[in-house]
Residue, then its C-alpha position, 0 to 999 in steps of 0.5 A: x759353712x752356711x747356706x746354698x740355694x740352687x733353683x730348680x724351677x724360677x719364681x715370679x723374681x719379685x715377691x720375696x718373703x718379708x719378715x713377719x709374712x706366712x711362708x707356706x711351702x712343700x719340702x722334702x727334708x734329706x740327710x746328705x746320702x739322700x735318706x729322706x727324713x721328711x717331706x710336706x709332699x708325703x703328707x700332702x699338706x703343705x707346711x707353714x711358718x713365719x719368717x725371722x720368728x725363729x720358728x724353723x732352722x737358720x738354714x730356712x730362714x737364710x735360704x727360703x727368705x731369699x726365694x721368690x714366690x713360685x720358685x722351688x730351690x735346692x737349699x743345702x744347709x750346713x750343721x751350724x745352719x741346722x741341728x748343729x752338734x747335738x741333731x734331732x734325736x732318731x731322725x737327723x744325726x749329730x753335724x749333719x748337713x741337710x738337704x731340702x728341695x722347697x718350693x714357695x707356694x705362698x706368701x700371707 
């Protein structure tokens, strides 16, 4: 259970997010048999949060605040480190474990 970060392409090895700082990433949001759920790419926007504030999943958390800038990781999150039992109604069902290619543009 937890959280598995697998680098795709490498960061700068030395910029890491500190708690309180921007993260400002892309992502594409996967259920486990590949279904896409999400994605800043599709948007073409990038997304934008701070990190240690709560305001995404633990997974995120745990997973994008071990990655350096640059860098663009797999990061595969347990249920408990996502929506957990209960899921996002429609979109991600009960105890799913999700998937997410991330890419950590900048740190503010």
């Amino acid at each position: 259970m937890g959280v598995e970060v697998e680098t795709i392409s490498p960061g700068d090895g030395r910029t890491f997010p500190k708690k309180g700082q921007a993260c400002v990433v892309h992502y594409i949001g996967m259920l486990q048999n590949g279904k896409k759920f999400d994605s800043s790419r599709d948007r073409n926007k990038p997304f934008k949060f701070k990190i240690g504030r709560s305001e995404v999943i633990k997974g995120w958390e745990e997973g994008v605040g071990q990655m350096s800038l640059g860098q663009r990781a797999k990061i595969t999150c347990t249920p408990d480190m996502a929506y957990g039992v209960t899921g996002h109604p429609g979109v991600i069902p009960p105890n799913a474990t999700l998937i997410f290619d991330v890419e950590l543009l900048k740190l503010e």
